[in-house]
N, C-alpha and C positions, 0 to 999 in steps of 0.2 A: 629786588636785589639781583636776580637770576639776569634780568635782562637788561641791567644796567652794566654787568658783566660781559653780557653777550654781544653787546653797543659799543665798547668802549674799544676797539680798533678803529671805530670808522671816524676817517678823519673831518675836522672839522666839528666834532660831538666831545661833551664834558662832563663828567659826572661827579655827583655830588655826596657823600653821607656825612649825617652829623648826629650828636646826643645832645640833649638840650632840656633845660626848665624850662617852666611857663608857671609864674603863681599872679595871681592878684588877692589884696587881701578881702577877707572874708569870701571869696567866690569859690577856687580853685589853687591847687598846687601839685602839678601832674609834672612828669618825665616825658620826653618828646625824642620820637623817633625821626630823621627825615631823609630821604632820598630826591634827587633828582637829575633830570637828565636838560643840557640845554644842549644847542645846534643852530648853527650860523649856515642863510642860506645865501647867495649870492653877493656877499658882502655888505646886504641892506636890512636881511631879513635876519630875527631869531626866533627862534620856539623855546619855549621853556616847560620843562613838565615837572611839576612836585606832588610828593605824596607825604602825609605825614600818619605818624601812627603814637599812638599813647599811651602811658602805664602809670601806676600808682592809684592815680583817680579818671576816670572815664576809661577804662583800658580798651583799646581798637582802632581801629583806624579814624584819625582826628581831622583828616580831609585830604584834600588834593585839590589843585590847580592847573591852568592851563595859560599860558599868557605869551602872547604874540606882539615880537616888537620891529619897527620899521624906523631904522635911522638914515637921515639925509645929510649929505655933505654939506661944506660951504657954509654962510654967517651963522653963527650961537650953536652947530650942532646939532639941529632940532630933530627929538626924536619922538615915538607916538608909542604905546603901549596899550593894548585891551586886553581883558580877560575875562576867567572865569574863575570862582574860587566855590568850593560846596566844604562847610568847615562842620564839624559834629560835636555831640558831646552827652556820651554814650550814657553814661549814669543820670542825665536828666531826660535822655532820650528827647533830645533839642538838635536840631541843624540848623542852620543858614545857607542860603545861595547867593551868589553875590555877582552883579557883572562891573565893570568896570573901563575906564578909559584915562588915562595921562598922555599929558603933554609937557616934555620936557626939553632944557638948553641947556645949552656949556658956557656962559658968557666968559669964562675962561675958564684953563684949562685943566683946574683941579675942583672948578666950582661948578656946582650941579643943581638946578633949580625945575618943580614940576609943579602943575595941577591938574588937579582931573575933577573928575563925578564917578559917583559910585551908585548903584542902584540896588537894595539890600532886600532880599526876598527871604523874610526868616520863617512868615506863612501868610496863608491868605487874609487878606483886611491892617495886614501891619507893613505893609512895604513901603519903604521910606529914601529918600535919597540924603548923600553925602559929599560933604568938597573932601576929595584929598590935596594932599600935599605933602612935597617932598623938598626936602634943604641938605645936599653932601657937601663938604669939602674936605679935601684931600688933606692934612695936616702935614703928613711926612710920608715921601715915596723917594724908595730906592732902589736897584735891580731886583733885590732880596726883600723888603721888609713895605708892609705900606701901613696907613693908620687914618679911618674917616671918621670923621662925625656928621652925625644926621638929625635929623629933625624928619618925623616921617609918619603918618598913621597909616602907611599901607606895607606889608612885608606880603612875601611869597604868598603865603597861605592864609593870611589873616587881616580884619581889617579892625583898625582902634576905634572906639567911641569917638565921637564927635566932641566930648566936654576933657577928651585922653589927650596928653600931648607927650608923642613918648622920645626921648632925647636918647640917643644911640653910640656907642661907637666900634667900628668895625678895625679889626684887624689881620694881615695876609704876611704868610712868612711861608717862600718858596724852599722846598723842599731839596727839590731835584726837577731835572729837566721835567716838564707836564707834571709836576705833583705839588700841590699849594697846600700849606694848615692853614686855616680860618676861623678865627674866633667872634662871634659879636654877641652883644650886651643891647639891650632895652628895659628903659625906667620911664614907664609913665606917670606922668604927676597929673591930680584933677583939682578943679572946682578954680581955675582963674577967673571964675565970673564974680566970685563971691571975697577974693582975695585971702582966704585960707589955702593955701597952695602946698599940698602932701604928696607924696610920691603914693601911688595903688599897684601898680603893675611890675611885674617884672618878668623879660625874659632874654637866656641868656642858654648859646650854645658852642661847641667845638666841633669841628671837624676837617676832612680831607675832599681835595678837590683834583683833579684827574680829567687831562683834556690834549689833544693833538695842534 
């Protein structure tokens, strides 16, 4: 927090805090802390850094991220993302490390389409790979107010089951010059293989957003 304070002059940098749940049923139902800092580098380049931390159950720090994006002008938008994610979970005394890669387009200009591969290093003899994929579109954008819905197993700091499909929606209401409220919701539902189709997951946060 001290140094997202200490950042938050230099222009072109954004920062982020939020409070937020995270339950699934029978697994977890903790409280969520999150910080982060993004920065745009010569108009192609972003950095993004999160940290998250947790209370109720697992209480400590619940992981952080690192993720580096590259957008190119000109047809569909196309932009590239990789990363890192190390996610914990202190009362089982469990981690995951995670790397990552998306490819995403704009085929217009409020719709948002990705896929990547995921690489999940939870320990040694269990490491597995994963498709992601991402679906936005913009619903309603005004100077003030915006509203997306997503389809998405990969967020900042966390990545869904592969059998998870979590249906999302985001929302943004400017404040004041540089200051955003942001709200977003995630409802995983599972088992479409089997055609019992239940909602399991859920997470859902608020917060303040701050950028030049």
């Amino acid at each position: 927090m001290v140094v997202i304070l200490i950042c938050l002059p230099a222009p072109g940098l954004n920062a982020d805090l939020a409070l937020g749940y995270q339950g699934e049923t029978g697994v977890e139902a903790k409280g969520l802390v999150s910080a982060g800092l993004t920065t745009g580098l010569f108009n192609l380049l972003t950095l993004d850094c999160t940290a998250g931390f947790s209370f109720i159950e697992h209480p400590g720090p619940a992981g952080f991220a690192l993720t580096g994006g590259l957008k190119l002008p000109g047809f569909l938008s196309p932009s590239l993302d990789a990363g890192f994610q190390h996610q914990r979970w202190t009362g089982w005394n469990a981690s995951e490390n995670r790397l990552f890669g998306l490819m995403q387009v704009e085929p217009r200009s409020r719709l948002e389409l990705g896929l990547g591969i995921c690489r999940r290093l939870p320990e040694p003899g269990m490491n597995e790979w994963n498709i992601l994929y991402r679906f936005g579109w913009r619903m309603m954008e005004t100077p003030k107010f915006s509203l997306t819905v997503r389809l998405t197993n990969l967020d900042r700091l966390e990545l869904r089951n592969p059998q998870q499909f979590p249906v999302g929606l985001d929302g943004t209401w400017r404040l004041a010059p540089g200051w955003l409220l942001y709200g977003r919701t995630r409802l995983a539902f599972n088992s479409f293989s089997t055609g019992l189709i239940y909602p399991s997951a859920l997470r859902a946060e608020i917060g303040v957003k701050y950028g030049r």
